[in-house]
N, C-alpha and C positions, 0 to 999 in steps of 0.2 A: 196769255201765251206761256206756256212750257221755256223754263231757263234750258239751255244746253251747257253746263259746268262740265267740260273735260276730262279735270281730275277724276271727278268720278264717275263718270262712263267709263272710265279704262280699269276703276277697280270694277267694274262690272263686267269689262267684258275679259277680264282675267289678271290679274296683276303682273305677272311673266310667266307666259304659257309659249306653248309651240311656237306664236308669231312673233314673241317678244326674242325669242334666241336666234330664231333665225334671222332677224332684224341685228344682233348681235354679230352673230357670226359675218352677217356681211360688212358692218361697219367696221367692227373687230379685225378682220385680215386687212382692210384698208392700215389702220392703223402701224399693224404688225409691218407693213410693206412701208409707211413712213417712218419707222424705227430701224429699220433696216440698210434703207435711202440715208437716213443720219449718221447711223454710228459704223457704217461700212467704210467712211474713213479712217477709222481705227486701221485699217489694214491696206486701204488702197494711197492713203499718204504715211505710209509706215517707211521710215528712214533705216537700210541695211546699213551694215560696213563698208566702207567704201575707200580706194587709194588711187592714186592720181595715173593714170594709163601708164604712162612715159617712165614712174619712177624706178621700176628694175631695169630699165633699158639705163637711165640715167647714171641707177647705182653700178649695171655691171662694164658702163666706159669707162675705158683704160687712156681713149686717146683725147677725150673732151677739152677742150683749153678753156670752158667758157663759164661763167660763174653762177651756173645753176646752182641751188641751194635744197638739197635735198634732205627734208625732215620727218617727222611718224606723221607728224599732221598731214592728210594730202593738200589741205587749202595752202599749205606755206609752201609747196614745190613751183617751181619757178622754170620754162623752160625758154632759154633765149629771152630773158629778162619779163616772161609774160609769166602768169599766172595761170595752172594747167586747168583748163576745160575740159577734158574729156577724164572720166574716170571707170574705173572697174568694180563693180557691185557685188557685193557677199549675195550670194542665193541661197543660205541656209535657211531663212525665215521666209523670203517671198523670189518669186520667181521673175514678179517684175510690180513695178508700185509707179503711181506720179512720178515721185522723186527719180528715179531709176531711168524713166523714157524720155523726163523732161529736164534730168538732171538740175534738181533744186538742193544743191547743195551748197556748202559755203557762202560765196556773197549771193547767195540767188535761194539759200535756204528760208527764209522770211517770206518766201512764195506760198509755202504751204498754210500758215498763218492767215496769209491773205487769202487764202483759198476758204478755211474754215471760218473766216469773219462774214466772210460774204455769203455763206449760205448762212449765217446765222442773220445777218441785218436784213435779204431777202423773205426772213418768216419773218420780221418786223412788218414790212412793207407788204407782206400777202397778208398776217393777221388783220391787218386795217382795212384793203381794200375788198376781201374776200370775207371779211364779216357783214359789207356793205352788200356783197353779192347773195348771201346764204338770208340774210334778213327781210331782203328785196324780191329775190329770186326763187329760193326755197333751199331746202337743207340739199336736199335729192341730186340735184345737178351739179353739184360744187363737188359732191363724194364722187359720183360718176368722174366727174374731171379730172381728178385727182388719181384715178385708177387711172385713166389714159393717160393721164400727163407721165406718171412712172412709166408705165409700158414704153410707150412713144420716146419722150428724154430720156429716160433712164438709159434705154437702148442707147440712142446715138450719144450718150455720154460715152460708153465704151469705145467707139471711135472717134473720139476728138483727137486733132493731128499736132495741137499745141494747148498751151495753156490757158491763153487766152479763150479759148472755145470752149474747154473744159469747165472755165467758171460761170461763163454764162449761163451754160444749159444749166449746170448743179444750182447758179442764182433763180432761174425757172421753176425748176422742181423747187424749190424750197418756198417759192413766191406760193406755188400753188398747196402746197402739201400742207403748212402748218394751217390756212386757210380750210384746208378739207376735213383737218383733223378736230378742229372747235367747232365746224358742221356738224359732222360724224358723232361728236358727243353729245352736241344740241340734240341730236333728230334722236338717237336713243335714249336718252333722260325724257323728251316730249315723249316718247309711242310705251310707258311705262308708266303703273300706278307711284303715287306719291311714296308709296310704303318701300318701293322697291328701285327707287330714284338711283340711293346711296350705292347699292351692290350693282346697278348698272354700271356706273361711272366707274367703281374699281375694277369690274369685267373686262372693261373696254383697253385699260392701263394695262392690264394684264397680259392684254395680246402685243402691246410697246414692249413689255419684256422677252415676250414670245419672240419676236422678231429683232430685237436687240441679242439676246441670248444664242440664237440659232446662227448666227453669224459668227460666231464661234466654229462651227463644225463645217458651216458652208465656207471661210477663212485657211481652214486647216487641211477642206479637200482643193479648194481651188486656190493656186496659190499666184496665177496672174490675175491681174488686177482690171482690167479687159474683161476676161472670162468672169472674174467674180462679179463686176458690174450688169453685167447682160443678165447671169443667173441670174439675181435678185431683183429683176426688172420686168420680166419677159413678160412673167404670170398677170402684169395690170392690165392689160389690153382684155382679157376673157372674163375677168373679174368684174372689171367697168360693163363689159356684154351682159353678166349676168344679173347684176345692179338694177342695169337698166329695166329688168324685166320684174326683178322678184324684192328688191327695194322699196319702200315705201314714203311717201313725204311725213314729215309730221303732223301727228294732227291739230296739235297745238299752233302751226303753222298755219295749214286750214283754216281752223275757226278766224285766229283773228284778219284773215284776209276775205272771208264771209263765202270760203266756196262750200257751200251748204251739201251738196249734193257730194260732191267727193268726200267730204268728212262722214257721211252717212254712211257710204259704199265702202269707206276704212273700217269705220266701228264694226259695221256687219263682218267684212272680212275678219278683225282680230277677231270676233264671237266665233263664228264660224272653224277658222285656224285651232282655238281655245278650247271649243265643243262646249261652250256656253249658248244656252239658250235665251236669245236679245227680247227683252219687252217689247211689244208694239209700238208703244209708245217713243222707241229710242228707234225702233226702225223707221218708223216712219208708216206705219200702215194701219194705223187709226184713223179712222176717218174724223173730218170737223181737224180744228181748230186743233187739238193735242198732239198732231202728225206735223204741225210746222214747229219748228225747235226758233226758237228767238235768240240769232246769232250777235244781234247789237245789244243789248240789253246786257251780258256778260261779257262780250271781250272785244267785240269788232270796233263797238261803240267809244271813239275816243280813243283807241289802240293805232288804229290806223292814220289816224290823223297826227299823233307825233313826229317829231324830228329830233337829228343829233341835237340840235341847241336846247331842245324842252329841257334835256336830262340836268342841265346846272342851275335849273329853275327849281329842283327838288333837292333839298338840302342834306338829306339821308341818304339818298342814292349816292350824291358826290361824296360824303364823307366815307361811305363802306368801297366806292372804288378806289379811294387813297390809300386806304388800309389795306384792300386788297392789292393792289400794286404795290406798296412794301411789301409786303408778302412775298411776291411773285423774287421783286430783287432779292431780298433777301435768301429765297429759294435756289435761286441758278446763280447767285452767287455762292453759295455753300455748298452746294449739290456740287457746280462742274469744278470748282477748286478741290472739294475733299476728291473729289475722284481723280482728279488728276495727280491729284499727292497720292492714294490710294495705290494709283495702280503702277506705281513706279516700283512695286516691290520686284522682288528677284522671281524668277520661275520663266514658265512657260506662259507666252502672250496669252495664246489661245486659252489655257485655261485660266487665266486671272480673267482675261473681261469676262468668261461664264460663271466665274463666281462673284464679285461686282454686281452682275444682272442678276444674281440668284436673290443678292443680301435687297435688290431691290425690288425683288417681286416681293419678297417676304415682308417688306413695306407694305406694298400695296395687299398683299394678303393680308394682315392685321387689320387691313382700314376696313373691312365687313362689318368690325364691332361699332362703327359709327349709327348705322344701321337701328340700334339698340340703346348708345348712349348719345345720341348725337353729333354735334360737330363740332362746338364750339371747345368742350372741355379737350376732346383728344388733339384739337387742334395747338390749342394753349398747352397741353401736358410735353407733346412734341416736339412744340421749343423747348420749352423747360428744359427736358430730357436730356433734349442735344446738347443745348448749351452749356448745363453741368457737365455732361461728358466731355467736354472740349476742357473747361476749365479743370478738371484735374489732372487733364492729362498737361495745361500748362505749369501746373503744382510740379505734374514727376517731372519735365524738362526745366523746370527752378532747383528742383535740389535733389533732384534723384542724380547716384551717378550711370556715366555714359559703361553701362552692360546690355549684353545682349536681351537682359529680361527686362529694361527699358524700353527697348527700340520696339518688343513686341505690346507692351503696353500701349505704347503712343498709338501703335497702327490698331491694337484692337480699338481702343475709344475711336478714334479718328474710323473704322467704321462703323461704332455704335451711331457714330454725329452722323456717319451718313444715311444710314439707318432711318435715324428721327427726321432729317431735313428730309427723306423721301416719304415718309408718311405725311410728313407736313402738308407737304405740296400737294400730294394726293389728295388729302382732305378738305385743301382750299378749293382745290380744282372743280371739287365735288358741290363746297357751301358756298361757290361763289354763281356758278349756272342757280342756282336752286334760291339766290338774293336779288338776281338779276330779272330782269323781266322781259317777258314772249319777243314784245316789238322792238328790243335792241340787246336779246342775252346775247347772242353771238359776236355784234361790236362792242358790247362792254368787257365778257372775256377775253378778248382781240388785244382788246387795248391793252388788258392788264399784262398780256404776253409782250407785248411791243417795250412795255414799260422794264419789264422784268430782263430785256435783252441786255441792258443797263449791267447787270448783274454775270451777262453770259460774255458781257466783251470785257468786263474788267477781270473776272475771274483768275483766266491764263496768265496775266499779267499780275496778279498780286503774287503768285504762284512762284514768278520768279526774280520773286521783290529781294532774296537776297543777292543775286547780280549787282542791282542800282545803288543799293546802300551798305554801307557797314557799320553797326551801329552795335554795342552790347547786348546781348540776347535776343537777339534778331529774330531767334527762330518763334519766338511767341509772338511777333507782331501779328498774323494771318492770324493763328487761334484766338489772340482775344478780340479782333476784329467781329469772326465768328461771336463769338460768347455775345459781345455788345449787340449784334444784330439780333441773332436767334433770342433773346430773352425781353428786350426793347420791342421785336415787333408781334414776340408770341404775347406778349400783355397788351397788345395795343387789337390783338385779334378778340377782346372780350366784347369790343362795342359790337358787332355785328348782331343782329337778332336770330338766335337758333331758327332752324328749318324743319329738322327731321318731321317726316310725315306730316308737314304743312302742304298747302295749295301754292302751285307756284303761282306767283305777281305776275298778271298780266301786262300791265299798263305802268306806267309810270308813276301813276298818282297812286295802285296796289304797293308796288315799289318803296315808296315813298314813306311806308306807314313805319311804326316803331315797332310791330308785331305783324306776325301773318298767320292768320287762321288756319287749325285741323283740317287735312283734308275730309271732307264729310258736312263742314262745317257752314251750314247757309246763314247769315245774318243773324247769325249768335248763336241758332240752335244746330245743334246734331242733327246730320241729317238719317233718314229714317229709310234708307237703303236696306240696312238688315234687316228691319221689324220687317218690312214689305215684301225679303223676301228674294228682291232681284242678286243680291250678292251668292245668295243656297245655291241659285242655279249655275254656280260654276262647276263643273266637271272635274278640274285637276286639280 
């Protein structure tokens, strides 16, 4: 019986052709609309100016006998021995925000915090149990959900009547979405040849910028926070309608669940879509014995039969998910601290986060050369990179003096580091799906995210590590913090086994190996696709 290898059936039936972008694009806007859903707090918990209602009425009493204590701070005005609740908000920058409707200021300012933790530990808890669903379930229906779950919550997030309802639903969306997101990447790395794995995954990051970046101009036109929530919401409901129809499952997902017939009627469709002409032999219309494709014998066999517990039974797998989750911490701990130092520079909101999201596409645009040199090296060069760029920028805050052609030193390095930590990440993101294998890639990159939140909750907080201490040269604690992580875990990223245009590991025990074979490559030998013939017949 005829093997059915995956891999390469899809460099057969086009490497990325017509069905391959359009598979793109719809995964792609998903993404862009969870990018969106994130970092729209940028603007809808944006804190204006604000002063205490009462206090020019307080200032212009002549007849008061009572010992209000009126100061610039509005939290220290005092009226009748209380503390003033009500205040009056600058509308230069926003028209109306959380803070603003829910008045989270003063002793009630640490709401907003709790606001952003909680949708950040809800992608904790969707990464785990929504890797569970997309491995189980299929990739397909977790992306569709994800489209609706925006539409639907996204919507009635702009009517929340308190705060408490506002977190929940944004804890929803976030439950669902980072879940959708590690789908979304699985299903398009599966429905793509091995050659062309690498520039899918940076594709897909791409449209995170797309959608990060355009919240900029959708920010600057809509400036209640209400309106801006709905806008960036509405469009998931028709997206998910269209998903549902012109979406595909993996086929990588297919094979190892043994739905033979559906995976046939895929391949034919990419041929089809591609304008490749399919062998008989792969369609299915030979007669005798070379028309059934032997689904257990490569992937089903043994795949399906795993569980979470096999995985600590393979000693290789466990070690590259630990180095992968340093990775991940070290990542969103460097990424959301420099950016939050980054973006405290002077200027216009609106255009600092559009340039931010620029220096970060242009991460993920460099990472195409993986493609060509692999993973391993740019991954390791990336820390390097960063890491020296932090450390001299802690050289010029040791003995440079305080001039303004300092201050702009520090911020350039400090975005070169952010720079490198966003290629990093990108790169991992890429060599970690592709180390991972079919019947548990979506919980094992799951987990590495869960792990990595580690990273996203202490961030903030180191950020305003000189509040809590005062200590001599304070301000280099965070940079060499940086430097010791980014070079300790970019050297610890060399044990991993390169990928580039390798066969993804099906199974646990493929997983498991110290190498992974060429795609092309059948039990030792080359396979003989070109000689034969079936590769010429691609069209594009």
């Amino acid at each position: 019986m005829a093997k059915l290898d995956v891999d390469n059936h899809l460099m057969i039936v086009g490497n990325f052709g017509r069905y391959q972008w359009l598979q793109l694009l719809l995964t792609g806007m998903m993404v862009a609309c969870f990018g969106m859903q994130m970092f729209v707090s940028i603007f809808t918990h944006g804190t204006p100016d604000y002063k205490c209602q009462y206090a020019e009425s307080l200032n212009n009493s002549k007849e008061s006998n009572s010992t209000e204590s009126i100061a610039a701070d509005a939290c220290s005005v005092q009226v009748d021995g209380e503390w003033c609740t009500e205040f009056e908000y600058d509308k230069s920058m926003f028209m109306s925000t959380i803070v603003t409707d829910f008045d989270l200021v003063c002793d009630r300012n640490h709401y907003v915090t709790v606001a952003n933790m909680a949708w950040m530990a809800s992608e904790g808890v969707g990464a785990l149990l929504g890797s569970y669903i997309s491995d189980r379930y299929g990739r397909k229906p977790l992306v569709i959900a994800t489209y609706l779950t925006i539409g639907v919550f996204g919507s009635v997030t702009a009517s929340s009547v308190n705060l408490t309802m506002y977190i929940i639903i944004r804890c929803v969306m976030g439950f669902v979405c980072f879940a959708g997101f590690s789908a979304a990447a699985a299903l398009l790395m599966e429905s793509v040849s091995p050659h062309k794995r690498s520039q899918a995954l940076n594709a897909i990051d791409l449209f995170w910028v797309l959608g990060y970046s355009s919240l900029s101009l959708w920010g600057f036109l809509i400036r209640e926070w209400r309106y801006l929530q709905l806008a960036i919401s509405i469009i998931g409901v028709p997206l998910g309608i269209i998903c549902f129809w012109l979406l595909d499952e993996s086929p990588h997902w297919l094979s190892i669940n043994g739905q033979e017939q559906k995976l046939l009627e895929l391949l034919n469709k990419m041929a089809r879509w591609n304008g490749v002409d399919m062998p008989n032999a792969i369609r299915g219309d030979s007669p005798g014995e070379e028309s059934k494709l032997d689904f257990k014998t490569q992937e089903a066999a043994g795949g399906s039969r795993e569980n979470c517990c096999d995985i600590w039974r393979h000693r290789r797998v466990v070690v590259r998910l630990v180095v992968y989750s340093l990775g991940w911490v070290a990542c969103t701990f460097c990424y959301y601290a420099l950016s939050f130092g980054v973006t405290n520079l002077p200027g216009n909101l609106y255009l600092n986060n559009f340039i931010m999201s620029g220096v970060e596409g242009l991460a993920y645009a460099c990472c195409f050369v993986i493609a060509y040199t692999g993973r391993k090296v740019p991954t390791v060069g990336s820390y390097l990179a960063g890491g020296c760029s932090l450390l001299i920028s802690i050289i010029i805050q040791l003995y440079a003096p305080e001039t303004l052609a300092r201050a702009r030193a520090i911020t350039a390095l400090s975005v070169v580091g952010k720079f490198c930590i966003s290629a990093a990440w990108q790169i991992i993101f890429v060599w970690q799906s592709e180390v991972y294998p079919t019947t548990h890639r979506c919980m094992l990159t799951s987990l590495n995210g869960v792990v990595g939140r580690i990273g996203t909750v202490l961030a903030p907080y180191m950020v305003d590590l000189h509040k809590y201490i005062n200590v001599p040269n304070e301000d280099i604690i965070l940079p060499s913090l940086f430097v010791v992580l980014m070079v300790g875990v970019g050297l610890m990223h060399i044990i991993p086994p390169e990928t580039n245009k390798r066969k993804l590991p099906v199974n646990l025990h493929e997983a498991n190996k110290s190498s992974f074979p060429f795609a092309g490559e059948q039990d030792g030998l080359r396979s003989t696709f070109k000689e034969d013939g079936l590769l010429q017949t691609t069209k594009i």
